[in-house]
C-alpha positions in Angstrom: 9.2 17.5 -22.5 11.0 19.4 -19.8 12.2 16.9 -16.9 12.3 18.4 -13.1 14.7 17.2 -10.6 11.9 16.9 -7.8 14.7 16.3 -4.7 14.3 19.4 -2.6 10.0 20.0 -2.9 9.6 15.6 -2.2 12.1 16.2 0.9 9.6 18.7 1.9 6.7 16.7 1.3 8.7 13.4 3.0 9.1 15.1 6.0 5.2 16.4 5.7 4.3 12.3 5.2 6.5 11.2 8.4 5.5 13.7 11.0 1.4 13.6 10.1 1.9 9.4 9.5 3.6 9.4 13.4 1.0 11.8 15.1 -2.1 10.0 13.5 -0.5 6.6 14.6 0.2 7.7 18.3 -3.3 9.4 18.3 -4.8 5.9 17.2 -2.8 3.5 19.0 -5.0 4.2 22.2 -8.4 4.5 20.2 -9.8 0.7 21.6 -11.2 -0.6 18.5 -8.6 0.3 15.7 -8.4 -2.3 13.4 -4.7 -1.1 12.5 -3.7 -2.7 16.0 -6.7 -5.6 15.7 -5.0 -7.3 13.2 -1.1 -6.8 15.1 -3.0 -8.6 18.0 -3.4 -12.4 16.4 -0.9 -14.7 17.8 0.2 -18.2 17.8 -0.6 -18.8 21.8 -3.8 -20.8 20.6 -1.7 -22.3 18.0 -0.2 -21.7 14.4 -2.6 -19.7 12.0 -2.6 -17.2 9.5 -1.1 -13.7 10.5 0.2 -14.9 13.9 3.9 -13.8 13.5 2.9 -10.0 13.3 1.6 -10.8 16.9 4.3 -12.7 17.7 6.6 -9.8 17.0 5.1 -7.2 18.9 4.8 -9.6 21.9 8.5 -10.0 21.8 9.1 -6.2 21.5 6.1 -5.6 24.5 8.7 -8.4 26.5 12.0 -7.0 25.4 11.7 -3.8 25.9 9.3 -4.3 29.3 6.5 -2.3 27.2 2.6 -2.5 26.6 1.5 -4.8 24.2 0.0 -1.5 21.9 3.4 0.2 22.5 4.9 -2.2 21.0 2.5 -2.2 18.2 3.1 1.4 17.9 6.7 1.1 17.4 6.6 -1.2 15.1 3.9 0.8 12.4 6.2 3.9 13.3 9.1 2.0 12.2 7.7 0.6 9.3 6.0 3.3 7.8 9.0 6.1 8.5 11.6 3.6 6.9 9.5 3.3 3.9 9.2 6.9 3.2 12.9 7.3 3.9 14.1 4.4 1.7 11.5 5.7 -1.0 13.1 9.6 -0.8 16.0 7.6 -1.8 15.0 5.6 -4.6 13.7 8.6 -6.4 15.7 11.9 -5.1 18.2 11.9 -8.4 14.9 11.1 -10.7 14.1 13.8 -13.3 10.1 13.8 -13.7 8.0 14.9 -16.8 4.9 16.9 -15.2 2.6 13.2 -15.9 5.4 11.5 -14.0 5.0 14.0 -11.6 0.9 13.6 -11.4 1.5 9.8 -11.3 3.7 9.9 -8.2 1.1 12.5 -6.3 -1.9 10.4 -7.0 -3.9 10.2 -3.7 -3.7 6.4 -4.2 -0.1 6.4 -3.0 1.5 8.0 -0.5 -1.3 10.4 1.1 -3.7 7.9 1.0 -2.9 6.2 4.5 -2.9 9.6 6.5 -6.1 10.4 4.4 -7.7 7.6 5.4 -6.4 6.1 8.6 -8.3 3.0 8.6 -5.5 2.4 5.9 -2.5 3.8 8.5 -0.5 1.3 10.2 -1.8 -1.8 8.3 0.3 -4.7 7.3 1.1 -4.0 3.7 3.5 -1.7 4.8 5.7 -4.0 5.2 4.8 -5.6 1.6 5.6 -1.9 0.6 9.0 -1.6 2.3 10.7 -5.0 1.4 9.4 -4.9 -2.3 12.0 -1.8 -2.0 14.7 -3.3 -0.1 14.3 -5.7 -3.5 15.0 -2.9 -5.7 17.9 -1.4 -4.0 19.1 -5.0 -3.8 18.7 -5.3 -7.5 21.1 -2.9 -8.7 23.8 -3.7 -10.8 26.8 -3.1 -8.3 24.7 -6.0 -6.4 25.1 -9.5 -7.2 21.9 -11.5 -8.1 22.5 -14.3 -5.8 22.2 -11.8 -2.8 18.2 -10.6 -4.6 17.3 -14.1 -4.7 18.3 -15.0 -1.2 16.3 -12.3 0.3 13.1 -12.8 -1.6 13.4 -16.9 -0.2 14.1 -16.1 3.0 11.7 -13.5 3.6 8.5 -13.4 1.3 7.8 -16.2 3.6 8.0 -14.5 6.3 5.9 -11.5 4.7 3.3 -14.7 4.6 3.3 -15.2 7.7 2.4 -12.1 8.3 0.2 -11.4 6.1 -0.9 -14.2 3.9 -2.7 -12.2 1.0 0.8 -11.3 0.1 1.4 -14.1 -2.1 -1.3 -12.5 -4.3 2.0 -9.5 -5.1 4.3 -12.1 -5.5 4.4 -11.6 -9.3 5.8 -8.0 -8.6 8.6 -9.2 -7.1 9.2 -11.9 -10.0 9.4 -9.4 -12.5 12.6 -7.4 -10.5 13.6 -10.7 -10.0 13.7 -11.8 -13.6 15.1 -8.5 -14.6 18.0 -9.3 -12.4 19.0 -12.5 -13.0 18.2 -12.1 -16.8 16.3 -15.2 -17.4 15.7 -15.5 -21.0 13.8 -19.2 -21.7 10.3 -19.9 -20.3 11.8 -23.3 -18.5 14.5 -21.4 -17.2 12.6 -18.5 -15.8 9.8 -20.9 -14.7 12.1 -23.1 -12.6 14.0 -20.2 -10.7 10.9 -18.3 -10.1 9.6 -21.2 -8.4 12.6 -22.4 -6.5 12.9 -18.9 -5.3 9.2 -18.9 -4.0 8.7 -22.5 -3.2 9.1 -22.0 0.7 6.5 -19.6 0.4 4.4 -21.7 -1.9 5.1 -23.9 1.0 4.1 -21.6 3.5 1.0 -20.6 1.8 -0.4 -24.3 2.0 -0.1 -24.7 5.5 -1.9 -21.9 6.1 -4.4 -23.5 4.0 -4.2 -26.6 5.4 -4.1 -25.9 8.7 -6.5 -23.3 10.3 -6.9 -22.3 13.8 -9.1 -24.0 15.9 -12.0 -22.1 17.3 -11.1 -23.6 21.0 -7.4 -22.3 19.7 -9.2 -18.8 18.8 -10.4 -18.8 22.4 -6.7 -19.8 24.2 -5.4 -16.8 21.7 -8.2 -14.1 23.0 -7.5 -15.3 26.8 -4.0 -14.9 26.6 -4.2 -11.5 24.9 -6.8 -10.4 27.8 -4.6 -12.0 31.0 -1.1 -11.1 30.0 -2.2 -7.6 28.2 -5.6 -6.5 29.2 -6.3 -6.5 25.4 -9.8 -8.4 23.9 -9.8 -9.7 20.5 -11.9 -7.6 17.9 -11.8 -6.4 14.4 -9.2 -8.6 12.5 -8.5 -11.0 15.6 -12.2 -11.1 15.9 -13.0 -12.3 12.3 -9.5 -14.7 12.1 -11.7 -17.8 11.8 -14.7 -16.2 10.6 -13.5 -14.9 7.7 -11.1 -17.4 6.5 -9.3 -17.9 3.8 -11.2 -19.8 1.5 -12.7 -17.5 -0.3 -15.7 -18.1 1.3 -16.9 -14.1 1.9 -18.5 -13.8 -1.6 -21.9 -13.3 0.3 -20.2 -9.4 1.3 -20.8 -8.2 -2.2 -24.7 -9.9 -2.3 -25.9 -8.1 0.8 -23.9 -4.7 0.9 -23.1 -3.2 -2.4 -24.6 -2.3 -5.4 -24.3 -0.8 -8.9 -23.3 2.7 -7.9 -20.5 1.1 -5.5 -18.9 -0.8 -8.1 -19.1 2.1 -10.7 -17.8 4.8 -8.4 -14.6 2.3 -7.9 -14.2 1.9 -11.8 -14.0 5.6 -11.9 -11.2 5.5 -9.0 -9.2 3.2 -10.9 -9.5 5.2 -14.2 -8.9 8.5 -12.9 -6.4 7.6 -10.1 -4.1 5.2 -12.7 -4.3 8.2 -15.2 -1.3 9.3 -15.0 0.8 6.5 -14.5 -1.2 4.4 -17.2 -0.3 7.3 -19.3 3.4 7.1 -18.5 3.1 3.3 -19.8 1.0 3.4 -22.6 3.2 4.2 -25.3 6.4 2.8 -24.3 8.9 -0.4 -24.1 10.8 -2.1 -22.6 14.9 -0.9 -24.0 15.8 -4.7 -24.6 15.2 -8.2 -24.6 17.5 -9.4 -22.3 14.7 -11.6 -20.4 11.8 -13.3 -20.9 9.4 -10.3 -19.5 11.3 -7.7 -21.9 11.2 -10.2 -25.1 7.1 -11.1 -24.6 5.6 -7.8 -23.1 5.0 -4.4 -23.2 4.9 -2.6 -20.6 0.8 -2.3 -20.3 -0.1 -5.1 -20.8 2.5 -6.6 -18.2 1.1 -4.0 -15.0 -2.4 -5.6 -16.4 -1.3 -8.9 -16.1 -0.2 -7.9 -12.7 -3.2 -7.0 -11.4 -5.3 -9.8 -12.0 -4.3 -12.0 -9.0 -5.8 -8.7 -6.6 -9.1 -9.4 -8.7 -9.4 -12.1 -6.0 -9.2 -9.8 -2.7 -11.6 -7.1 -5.1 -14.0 -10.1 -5.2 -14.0 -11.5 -1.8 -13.7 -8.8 0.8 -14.5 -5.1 1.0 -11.7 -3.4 2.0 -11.0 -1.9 -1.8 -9.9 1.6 -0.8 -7.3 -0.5 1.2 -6.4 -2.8 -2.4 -6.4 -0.1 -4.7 -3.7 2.0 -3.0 -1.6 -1.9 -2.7 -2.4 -2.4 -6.2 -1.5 1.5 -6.9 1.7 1.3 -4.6 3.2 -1.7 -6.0 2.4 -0.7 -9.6 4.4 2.9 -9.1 7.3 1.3 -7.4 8.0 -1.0 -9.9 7.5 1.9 -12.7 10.0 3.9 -10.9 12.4 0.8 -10.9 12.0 0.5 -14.5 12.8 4.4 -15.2 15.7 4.3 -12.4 17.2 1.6 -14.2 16.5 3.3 -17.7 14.6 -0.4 -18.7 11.7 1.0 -20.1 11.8 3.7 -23.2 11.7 7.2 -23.0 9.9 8.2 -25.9 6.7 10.4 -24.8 3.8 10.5 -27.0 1.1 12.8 -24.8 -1.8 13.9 -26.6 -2.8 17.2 -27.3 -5.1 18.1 -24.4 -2.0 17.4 -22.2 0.4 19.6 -24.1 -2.2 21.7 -23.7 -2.5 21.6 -20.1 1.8 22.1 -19.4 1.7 25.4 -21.2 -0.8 27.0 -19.1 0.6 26.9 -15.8 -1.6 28.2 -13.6 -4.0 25.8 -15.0 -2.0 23.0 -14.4 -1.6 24.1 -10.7 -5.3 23.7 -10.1 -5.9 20.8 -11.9 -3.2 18.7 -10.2 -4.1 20.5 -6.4 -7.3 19.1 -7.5 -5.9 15.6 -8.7 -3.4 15.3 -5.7 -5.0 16.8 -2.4 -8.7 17.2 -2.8 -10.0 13.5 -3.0 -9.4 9.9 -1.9 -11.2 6.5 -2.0 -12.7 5.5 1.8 -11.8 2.4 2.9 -14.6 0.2 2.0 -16.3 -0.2 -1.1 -19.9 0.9 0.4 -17.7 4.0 1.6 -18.1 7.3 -0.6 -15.3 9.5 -1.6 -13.7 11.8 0.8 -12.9 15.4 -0.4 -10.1 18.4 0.9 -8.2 15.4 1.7 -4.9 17.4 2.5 -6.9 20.0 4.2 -8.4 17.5 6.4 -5.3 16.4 7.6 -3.4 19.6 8.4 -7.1 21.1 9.8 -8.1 18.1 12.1 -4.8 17.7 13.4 -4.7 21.4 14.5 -7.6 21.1 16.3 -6.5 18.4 18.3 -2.9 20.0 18.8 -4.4 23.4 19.7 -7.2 21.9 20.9 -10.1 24.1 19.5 -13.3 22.7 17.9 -13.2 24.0 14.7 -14.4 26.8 12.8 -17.6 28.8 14.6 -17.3 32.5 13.7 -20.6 33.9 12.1 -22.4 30.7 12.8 -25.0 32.1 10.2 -22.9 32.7 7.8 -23.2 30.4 4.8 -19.8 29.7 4.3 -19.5 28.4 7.5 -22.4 26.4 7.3 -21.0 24.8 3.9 -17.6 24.5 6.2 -19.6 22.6 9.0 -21.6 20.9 7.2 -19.3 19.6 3.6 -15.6 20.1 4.9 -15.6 19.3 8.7 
């Protein structure tokens, strides 16, 4: 199968990503009730707790730089989400695709998804998302595996801090990290795994053990209203509310049903097509480890997956986990190809040799794959259509600030327009 060097189209679309990702941040940062900045809000002012440093951070920035508190914010998300693009145009600029490695990378669970869906722009697991690959780049072979390890124990703990569901990804990160250091034995991976992770292990219980006060909730929400004239809500809102003892089970008994769950079964089949596809019929090219020796590559991304079972299960936010679960899963596919670990033997069935000769076939089915759908945020949330069209439409009519389409009001396009697209 014919491979495409995708550099010069993926600059294109790079540079498409950054500039709609930075004018849907600035447009939201000022919104009042984003939850994007809610949850950049929680602080340690009332006292340690679980997501406090993000706070922390932009504090410092809002003090150093003699900034608002949602300026700082601001920067921040801008920062995080441009340098992931950027260090992601790198990882895969010399990549030659196949056309289903191609469909994998443009699946609207990746990297549309957060200007698709803005409740998802500007959240936290972009910076799960951007050190995962700083850990790839780190684990090339020009890069000595001492240098891997030391990053992933000094700052997966911080990522805890941050954001404490992280932990939950930490197997992604093992895998790269077991790769790297070529750990063969089950003792010996099992004992430098956990020594790598066992500050964050650390970190992890005294989150558990020690949550914040609701009189500490309280000194936390003052302080954000008398030194920034912000109010706790959304995510800062809910901090000791919803906790983290899986104690929000009660989410799924009063506000989904059948259909919900079915419609995101279909999400996961259709938007993991492709890359499932990529994986299906290969392995791993040696068995230099203990992952290569005892997996293939399927079954390992499904054993991956099962610790985000716990987030599916206990919140709501599932358009939000299925692009981290999506994200995560593609990066470390790419890794694998990048560093020619997996096999390149490509059994695609017939329908899909099919499908690449006809070309102008193939260009509707993946516009249709790629730009015209994406999961809402929530899991009561229905799925969202003309998702690229959205983005480029709303965001002319609030830079040439018109209201939309009204020629021929009667006219029944326009009423399908009004009605289905706007």
């Amino acid at each position: 199968m014919n491979k495409i060097l995708i550099k010069n189209k993926f600059l294109f679309f790079t540079i498409f990503l950054i500039f709609y990702s930075v004018f849907y941040l600035i447009r939201k940062h000022n919104g009042g009730l984003d939850w994007s900045v809610s949850e950049w809000l929680i602080n340690y002012q009332g006292g340690f707790t679980r997501r406090g440093l993000g706070g922390e951070i932009n504090i410092f920035l809002s003090n150093f730089f003699s900034i608002s508190l949602r300026d700082a914010i601001l920067f921040l998300q801008i920062t995080l989400h441009s340098s992931y693009l950027i260090l992601f145009f790198i990882l895969i600029k010399d990549l030659k695709l196949d056309i289903i490695q191609i469909f994998a990378l443009f699946s609207p669970l990746f990297l549309l998804y957060p200007i698709a869906e803005l409740e998802g722009l500007g959240r936290k697991e972009m910076s799960i998302f951007l050190s995962f690959l700083i850990v790839i780049f780190l684990s090339d072979k020009k890069i000595h595996a001492n240098l891997v390890n030391l990053f992933v124990l000094i700052f997966f703990p911080i990522l805890c801090l941050i954001w404490e569901q992280v932990i939950l990804l930490a197997p992604f990160f093992a895998v790269v990290l077991i790769n790297k250091n070529r750990l063969y034995s089950f003792a010996e991976t099992f004992i430098k795994i956990f020594l790598i992770f066992l500050p964050s292990i650390i970190v992890i219980l005294i989150i558990f053990t020690l949550p914040l006060s609701s009189e500490g909730h309280n000194v936390m929400c003052k302080y954000l209203e008398t030194k920034f004239n912000e109010r706790c809500y959304g995510s800062a809102d809910l901090l000791i509310t919803n906790t983290i003892y899986f104690d929000t089970f009660w989410i799924h008994l009063e506000r989904t049903n059948f259909f919900h769950y079915f419609r995101y079964i279909m999400i996961f089949l259709i938007g993991f097509f492709p890359l499932h596809l990529c994986i299906n019929k290969k392995n791993f090219t040696n068995q230099e480890n203990f992952i290569s020796k005892n997996f293939k590559p399927i079954y390992l991304f499904f054993i991956l997956y099962s610790p985000m079972l716990l987030l599916y299960a206990f919140g709501h936010d599932w358009g939000r986990w299925v692009h981290i679960q999506y994200s995560m899963s593609i990066l470390l596919y790419l890794y694998f190809v990048k560093h020619k670990i997996i096999s390149k033997n490509l059994n695609y069935n017939f329908y899909i040799n099919f499908l690449i000769k006809r070309k102008k076939l193939l260009i509707v089915v993946f516009f249709i794959f790629a730009f015209y759908w994406n999961p809402k945020t929530l899991i009561t949330g229905d799925i969202a259509t003309n998702s690229l069209y959205k983005i480029v439409y709303n965001s002319s009519k609030i830079i040439f600030d018109y209201k939309g389409i009204r020629l021929f009001q009667n006219n029944p396009v326009i009423k399908f327009h009004q009605k289905f697209v706007e």
